[in-house]
N, C-alpha and C positions, 0 to 999 in steps of 0.2 A: 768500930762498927762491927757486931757482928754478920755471920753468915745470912743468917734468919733478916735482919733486920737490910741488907742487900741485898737480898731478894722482894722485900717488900717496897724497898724506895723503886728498885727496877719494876715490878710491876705497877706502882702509880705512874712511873714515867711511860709505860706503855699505854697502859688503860688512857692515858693524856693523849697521848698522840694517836688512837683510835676514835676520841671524840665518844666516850660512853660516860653515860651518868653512872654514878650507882656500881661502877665498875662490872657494868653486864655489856654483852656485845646482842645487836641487835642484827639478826640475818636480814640478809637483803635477798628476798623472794624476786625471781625475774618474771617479768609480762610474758606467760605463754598463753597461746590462741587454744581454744579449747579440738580436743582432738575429734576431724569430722567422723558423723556417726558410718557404721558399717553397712557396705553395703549387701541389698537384698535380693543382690541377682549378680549375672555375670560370670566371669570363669570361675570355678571350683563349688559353684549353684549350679542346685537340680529344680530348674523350673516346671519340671512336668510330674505330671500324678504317674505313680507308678504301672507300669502293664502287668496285665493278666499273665503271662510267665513270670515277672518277676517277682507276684506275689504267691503263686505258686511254689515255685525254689523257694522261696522263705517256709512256706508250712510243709514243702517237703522235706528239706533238711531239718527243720527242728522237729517232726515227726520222728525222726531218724535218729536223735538225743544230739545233736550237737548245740553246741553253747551258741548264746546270743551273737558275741564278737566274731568266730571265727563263720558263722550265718552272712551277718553281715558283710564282712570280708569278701567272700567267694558270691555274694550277691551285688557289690558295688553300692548300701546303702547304709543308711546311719544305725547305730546299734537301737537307737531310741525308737525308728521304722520298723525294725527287726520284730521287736518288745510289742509297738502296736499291732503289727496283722497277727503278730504270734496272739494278744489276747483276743483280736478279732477272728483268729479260726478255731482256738480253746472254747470261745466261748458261743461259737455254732454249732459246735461239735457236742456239747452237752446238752 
């Protein structure tokens, strides 16, 4: 018996004693519970509408040429907050 052909009887004798047809192995997926959705409040949420200072410091420093992020940063809100009063004062301002 060659190499090649001990190698093939060992793998029928495997593929046998995994219980596969067709010599394919069939994964066994486990029951997970779907992950609960995120919540929309609570620590590290900002439930309140921003203050009159805070949107001030935002069109004051980006008046000033500093970037979105480090705006954001030094004011405590989201870059995407930043972006919006910045086009809500750009675009009073024209």
């Amino acid at each position: 018996m060659t190499p090649l052909e001990r190698m093939i009887a060992d793998a029928k004798v495997c593929n046998s004693r995994l219980k596969t047809n067709k010599n394919t192995i069939e994964p066994k997926v486990p029951n997970k519970p779907p992950k609960p959705a995120a919540p929309k409040h609570g620590k590290g949420w900002r439930n309140s509408s921003l203050s009159s200072k805070e949107i001030e410091d935002i069109q004051y420093f980006r008046s000033k040429g500093w970037c979105v992020s480090s705006t954001a940063m030094v004011v405590g809100v989201s870059i995407k907050t930043v972006r919006k009063y910045d086009a809500d004062y750009r675009g009073a301002e024209s």
